[in-house]
C-alpha positions in Angstrom: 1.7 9.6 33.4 1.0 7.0 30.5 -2.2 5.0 30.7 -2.4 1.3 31.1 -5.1 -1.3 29.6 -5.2 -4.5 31.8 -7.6 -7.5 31.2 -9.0 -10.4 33.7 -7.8 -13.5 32.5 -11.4 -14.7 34.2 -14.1 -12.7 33.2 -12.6 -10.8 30.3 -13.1 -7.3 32.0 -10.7 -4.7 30.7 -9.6 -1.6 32.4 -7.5 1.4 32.7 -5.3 2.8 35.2 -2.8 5.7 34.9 0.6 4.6 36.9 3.9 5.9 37.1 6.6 3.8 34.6 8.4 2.4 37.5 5.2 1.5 39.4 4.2 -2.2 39.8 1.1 -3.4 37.5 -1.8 -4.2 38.5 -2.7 -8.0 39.6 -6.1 -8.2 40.6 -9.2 -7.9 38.3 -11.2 -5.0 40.4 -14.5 -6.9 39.4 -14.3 -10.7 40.2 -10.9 -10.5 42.2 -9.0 -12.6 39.1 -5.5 -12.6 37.2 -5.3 -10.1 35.2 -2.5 -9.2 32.2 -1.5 -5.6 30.5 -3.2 -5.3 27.0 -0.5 -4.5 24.6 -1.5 -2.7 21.4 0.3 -2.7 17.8 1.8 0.8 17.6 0.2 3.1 14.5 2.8 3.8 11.8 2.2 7.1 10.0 3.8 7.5 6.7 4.3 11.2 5.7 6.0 13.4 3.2 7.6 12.5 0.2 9.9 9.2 -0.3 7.4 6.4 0.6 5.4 5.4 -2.2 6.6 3.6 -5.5 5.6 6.9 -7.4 7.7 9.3 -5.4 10.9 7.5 -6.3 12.8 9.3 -9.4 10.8 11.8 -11.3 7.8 10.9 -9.4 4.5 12.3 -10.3 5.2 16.0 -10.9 8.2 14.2 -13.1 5.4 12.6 -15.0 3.1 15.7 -15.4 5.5 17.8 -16.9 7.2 14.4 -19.4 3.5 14.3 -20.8 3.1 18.1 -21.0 6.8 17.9 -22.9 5.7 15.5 -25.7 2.8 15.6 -27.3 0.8 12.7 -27.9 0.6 11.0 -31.3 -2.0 8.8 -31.8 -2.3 6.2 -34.7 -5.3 6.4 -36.3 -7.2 2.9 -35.9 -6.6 0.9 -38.9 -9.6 -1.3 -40.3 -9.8 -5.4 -40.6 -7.5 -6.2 -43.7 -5.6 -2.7 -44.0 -2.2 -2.2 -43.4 -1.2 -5.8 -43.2 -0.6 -7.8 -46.9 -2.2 -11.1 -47.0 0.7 -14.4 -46.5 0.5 -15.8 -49.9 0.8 -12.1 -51.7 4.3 -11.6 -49.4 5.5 -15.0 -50.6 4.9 -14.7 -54.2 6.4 -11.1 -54.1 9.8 -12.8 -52.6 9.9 -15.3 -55.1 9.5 -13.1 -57.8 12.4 -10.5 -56.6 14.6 -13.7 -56.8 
């Protein structure tokens, strides 16, 4: 038999009563004699197994463990203020001079 929650639309007092599906709810606060109305309560959603997250969908995470495994990381070495780039004006005079 499923349980019910009521509440008294007067004095706020909430109950429980176990009834049959097909019996009639209760309409009488047993405290103060008021109204009263069944509680209804959102219903818990459980999400298990695979499928649900973003990082389940294609490879997933063991996908992802065994791509970084597979290729090794290469790191570029930091490069220090002024090297590897060539100043504006010494790119510009090396174009004019090729022409």
């Amino acid at each position: 038999m499923p349980t019910y929650e009521y509440e008294c639309s007067l004095c706020h007092f909430r109950f429980e009563r176990k009834q049959r599906f097909d019996a009639e709810s209760v309409s009488i606060c047993p405290r103060c004699q008021g109204k009263t109305q069944r509680v209804f309560h959102s219903v818990p959603i459980l999400f298990r197994g695979s499928g649900f997250y973003s990082t389940d969908h294609g490879q997933g995470r063991a996908g992802a463990a065994s791509r970084e495994k597979a290729e090794p990381a290469t790191k570029e070495p930091a490069k220090k203020e002024g090297e590897g780039t060539a100043p504006k004006e010494q790119t510009e005079r090396k174009t004019e001079d090729k022409k």
